[in-house]
N, C-alpha and C positions, 0 to 999 in steps of 0.2 A: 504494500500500500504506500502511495503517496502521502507525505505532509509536509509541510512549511514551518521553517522555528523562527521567531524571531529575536533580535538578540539587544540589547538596550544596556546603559552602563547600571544599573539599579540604583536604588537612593534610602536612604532609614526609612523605617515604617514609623517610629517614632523617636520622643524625644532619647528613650533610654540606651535606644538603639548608633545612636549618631558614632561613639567610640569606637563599636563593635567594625562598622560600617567603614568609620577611617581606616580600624588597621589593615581590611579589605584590599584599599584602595593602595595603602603605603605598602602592600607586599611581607606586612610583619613587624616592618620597621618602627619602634617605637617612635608615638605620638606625643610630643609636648603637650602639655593638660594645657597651656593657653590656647593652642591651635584647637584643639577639641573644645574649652569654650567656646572660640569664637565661630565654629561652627556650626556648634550647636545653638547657638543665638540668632544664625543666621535660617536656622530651621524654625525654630520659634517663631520669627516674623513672618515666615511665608505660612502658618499655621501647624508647627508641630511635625510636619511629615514630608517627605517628595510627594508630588503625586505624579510622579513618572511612572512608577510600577502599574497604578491604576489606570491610567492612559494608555498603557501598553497592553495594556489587559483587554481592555473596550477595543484598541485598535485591532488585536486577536480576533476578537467574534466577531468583528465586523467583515475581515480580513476572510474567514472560515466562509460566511455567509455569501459572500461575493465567489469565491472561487471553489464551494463544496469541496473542501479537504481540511480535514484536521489542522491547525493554528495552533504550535506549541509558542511558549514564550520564556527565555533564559536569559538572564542577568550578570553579567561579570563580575558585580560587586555583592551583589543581596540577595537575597531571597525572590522568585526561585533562581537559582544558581544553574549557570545552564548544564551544566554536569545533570543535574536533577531532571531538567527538562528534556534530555536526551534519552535519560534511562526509562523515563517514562513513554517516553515515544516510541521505544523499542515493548514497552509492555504495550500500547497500545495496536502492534502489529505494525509501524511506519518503518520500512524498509527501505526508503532513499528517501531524502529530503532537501528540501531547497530553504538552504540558511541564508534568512535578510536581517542585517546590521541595519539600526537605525540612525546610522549618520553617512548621508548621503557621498559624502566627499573623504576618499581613503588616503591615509597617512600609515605607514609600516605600524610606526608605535600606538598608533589609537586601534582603528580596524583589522591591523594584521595583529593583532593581539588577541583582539577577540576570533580569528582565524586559525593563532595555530592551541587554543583553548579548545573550541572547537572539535579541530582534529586530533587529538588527544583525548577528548571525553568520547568522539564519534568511535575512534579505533576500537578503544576500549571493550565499548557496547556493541560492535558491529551494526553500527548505522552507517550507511552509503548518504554521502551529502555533495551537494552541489552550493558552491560559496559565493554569492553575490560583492562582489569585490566594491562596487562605486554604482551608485544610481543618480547622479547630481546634473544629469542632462535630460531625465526625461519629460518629456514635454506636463504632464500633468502637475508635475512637482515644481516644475517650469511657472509655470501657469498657475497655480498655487500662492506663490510667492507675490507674481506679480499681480494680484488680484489684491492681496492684504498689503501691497504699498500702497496701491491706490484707495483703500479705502482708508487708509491712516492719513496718506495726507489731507482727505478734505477733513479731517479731527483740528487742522491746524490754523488757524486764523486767518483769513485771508484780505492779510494789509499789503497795502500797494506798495511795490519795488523789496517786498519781502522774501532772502535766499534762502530758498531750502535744499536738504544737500541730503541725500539717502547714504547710509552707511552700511553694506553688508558688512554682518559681524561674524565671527568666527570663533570657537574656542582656539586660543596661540595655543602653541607647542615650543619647546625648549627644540632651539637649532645643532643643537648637540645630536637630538635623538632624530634628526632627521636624516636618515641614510644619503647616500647618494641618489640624483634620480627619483626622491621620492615625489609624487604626485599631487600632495597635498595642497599649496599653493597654485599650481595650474590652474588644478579642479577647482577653485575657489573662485577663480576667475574666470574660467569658462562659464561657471553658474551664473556668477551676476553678470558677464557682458549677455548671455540670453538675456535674462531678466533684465536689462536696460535698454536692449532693442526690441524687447516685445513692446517696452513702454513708451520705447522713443526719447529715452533721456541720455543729452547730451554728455560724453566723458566726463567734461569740469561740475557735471550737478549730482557723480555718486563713485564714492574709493572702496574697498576693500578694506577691513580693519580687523581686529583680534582683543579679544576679549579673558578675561578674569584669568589670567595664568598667574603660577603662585609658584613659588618657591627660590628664593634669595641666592645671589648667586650664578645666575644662571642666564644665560642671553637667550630671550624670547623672540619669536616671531612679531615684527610691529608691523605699522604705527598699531600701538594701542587705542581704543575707543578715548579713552580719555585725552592722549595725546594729539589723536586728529579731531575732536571738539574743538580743543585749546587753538589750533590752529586755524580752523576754522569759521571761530569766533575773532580772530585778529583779523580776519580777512571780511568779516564786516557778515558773514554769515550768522543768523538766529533763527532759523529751524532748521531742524535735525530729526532726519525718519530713520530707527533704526530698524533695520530688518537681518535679525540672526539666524540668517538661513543655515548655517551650521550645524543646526539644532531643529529637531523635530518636535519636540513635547518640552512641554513647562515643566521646568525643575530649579532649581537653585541659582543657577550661574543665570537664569533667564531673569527669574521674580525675584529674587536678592543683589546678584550683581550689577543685573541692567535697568531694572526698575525703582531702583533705590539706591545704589552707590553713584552709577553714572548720572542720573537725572536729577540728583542733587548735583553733580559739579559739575553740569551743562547749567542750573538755574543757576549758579554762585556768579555762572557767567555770561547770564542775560540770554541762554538759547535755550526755545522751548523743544522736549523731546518730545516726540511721539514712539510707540512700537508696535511693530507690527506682530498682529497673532499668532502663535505658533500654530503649525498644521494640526498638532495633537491627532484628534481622530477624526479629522472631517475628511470631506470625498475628496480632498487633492492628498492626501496620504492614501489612501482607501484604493482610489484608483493606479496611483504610482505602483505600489505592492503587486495590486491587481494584476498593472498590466507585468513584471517582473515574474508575476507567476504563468502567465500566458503566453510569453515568451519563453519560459522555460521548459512547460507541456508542448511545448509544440502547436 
């Protein structure tokens, strides 16, 4: 039998969970108790929990219903663990499957991660899989995008000789862990120059940017959101659409990083934000999947 996993980075289910959750993420390596603070404050404010697991869940049934095949769902950080979701898949009779990563645009260290996890829980259990490597060109997810810029920017005031400047955001990556060749960067730009000629917006009115990267020390992928605000606003620019196509579902770095760190330091500096919606579980994910499975049946 056929099915489909889909695979998401996880997030706490609650507040007690956040510790458990970081060492996940750190591979073991002891967590500073002010870092687990402050991330756990930063869970508090978005109400206690990710809701990325739940979204990923909803986009499952949704996913199953559209293309009549089983819809497993696995997490690299949390619960369910995709190890988990694999072995179940094999108790359920699924015999080959077709594993989609829910971040459109592949980097070694992000997506080949959850790739060769993957093939290590797959061998394992003798599941036969098929690994969707990058989906960040296709037209629905395309189209998705540019549907929620446009409807952020009429959220924004319409004063005369007023510049607004669209910003795809990205989760940055440390350029250390960028192999050679890696794809990541391309892909980020192939996505948004589609998305700016579906819309027809000129080079000079939307860049490329990166977002909440952490860890001291270390040379990230930029300009950062913050840093092409800053620039932007000396340039005589006061609106700002952010749109973090990077990211499919509301989680942390979306509703903590961009909806309250940045948006405070775009108003310190006189430029009003808008953001655009994440895809979460509506029909421009829906059908992106979709079509990813219907390309794969043949």
């Amino acid at each position: 039998m056929l099915g489909v996993l889909l695979l998401a980075h996880g997030g706490p289910s609650s507040l007690e969970d956040v510790p458990a959750f970081l060492d996940r993420v750190r591979g073991g390596r002891p967590c500073p108790e002010r870092l687990v603070d402050e991330v756990r404050e930063r869970y508090r404010f978005i109400g206690g929990a990710s809701p990325l697991p739940d979204i990923t869940g909803r986009s499952a049934r949704k996913l199953e219903e559209a293309c009549k095949l089983p819809v497993h769902v696995g997490m690299l950080h949390w619960h369910p663990f995709l190890e988990d979701a694999i072995s179940q898949m094999v108790l359920d009779g699924v015999s080959r499957a077709l594993v989609i990563c829910l971040v459109p645009h592949f980097s070694e260290c992000s997506v080949g991660r959850y790739h060769r996890r993957t093939t290590l829980a797959a061998d394992e259990r003798g599941l036969a899989f098929d690994f969707i490597d990058s989906w960040h060109t296709l037209p629905p997810y395309v189209d998705g995008l540019a549907d929620s810029i446009v409807a952020s920017r009429k959220e924004l005031r319409d004063e005369p000789g007023a510049q607004t400047h669209v910003i795809f955001c990205a989760h940055s990556l440390p350029k250390a862990a960028l192999v050679a060749g890696d794809p990541y960067e391309l892909q980020l730009w192939e996505t948004a120059d589609r998305v700016a000629a579906r819309l027809g917006l000129p080079q000079e009115e939307w860049t490329v940017a990166y977002q909440s990267a952490s860890g001291p020390g270390q040379d990230w992928l930029g300009p950062s959101v913050d840093e092409l605000i800053l620039e932007l606003s000396e340039r005589g620019t006061r609106q700002v659409v952010l749109c973090p196509f990077g990211f499919v579902a509301d989680q942390v770095e979306i509703l903590y990083d961009l909806d309250v760190v940045v948006k405070q330091k775009a108003g310190d500096l006189g430029v009003a934000v808008t953001r655009t919606p994440l895809l979460n579980d509506g029909s421009a994910l829906i059908d992106s999947l979709a079509l990813l499975v219907e390309q794969w049946r043949g």
